[in-house]
Legacy VTK file of the C-alpha trace (Angstrom):
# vtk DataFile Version 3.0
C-alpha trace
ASCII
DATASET POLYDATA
POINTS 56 float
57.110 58.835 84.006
59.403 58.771 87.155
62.706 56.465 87.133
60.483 54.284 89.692
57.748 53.741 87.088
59.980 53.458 84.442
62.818 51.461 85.178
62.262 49.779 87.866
58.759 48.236 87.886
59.785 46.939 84.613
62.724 45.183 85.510
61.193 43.558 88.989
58.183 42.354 86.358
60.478 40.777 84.449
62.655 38.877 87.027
59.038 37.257 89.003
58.160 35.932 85.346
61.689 34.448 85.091
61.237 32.746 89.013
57.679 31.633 87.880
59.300 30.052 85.112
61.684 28.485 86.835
59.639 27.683 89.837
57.026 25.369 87.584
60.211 24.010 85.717
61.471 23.144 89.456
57.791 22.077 90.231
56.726 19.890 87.039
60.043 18.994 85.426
60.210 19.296 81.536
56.309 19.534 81.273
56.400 23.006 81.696
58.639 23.502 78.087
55.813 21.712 76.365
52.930 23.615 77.795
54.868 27.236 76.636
55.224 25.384 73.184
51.304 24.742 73.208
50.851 28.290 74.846
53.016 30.117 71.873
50.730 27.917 69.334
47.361 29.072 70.535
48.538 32.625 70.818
50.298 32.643 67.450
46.371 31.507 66.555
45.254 34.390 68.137
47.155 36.862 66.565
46.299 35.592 62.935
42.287 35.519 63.873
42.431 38.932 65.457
44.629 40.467 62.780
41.725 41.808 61.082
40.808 43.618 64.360
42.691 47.313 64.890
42.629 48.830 68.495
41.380 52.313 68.075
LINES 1 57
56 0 1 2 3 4 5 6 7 8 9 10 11 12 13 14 15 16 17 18 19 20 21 22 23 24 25 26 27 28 29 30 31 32 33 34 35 36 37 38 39 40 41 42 43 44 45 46 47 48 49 50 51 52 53 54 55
């Protein structure tokens, strides 16, 4: 992969998550904390039902 692809998509993905998260937190106040805590529940869910499940 090129420096472009490798380096720097990456890091500009990373900084729009962090102002998304900090756009709802601006938007909806604490709210937003307790919706990621719900979020990482159901996804920890996830990961223990699909455990059995191996990507090929």
């Amino acid at each position: 992969m090129n420096t472009f692809k490798r380096f720097v998509m990456p890091v500009l993905a990373i900084c729009a998550c962090l102002f998304m998260v900090v756009a709802a937190y601006y938007a909806h106040g604490q709210a937003v904390f307790y919706y990621l805590i719900i979020f990482a529940v159901i996804m920890a869910i996830g990961m223990i039902v699909n455990k059995n499940t191996q990507p090929q």
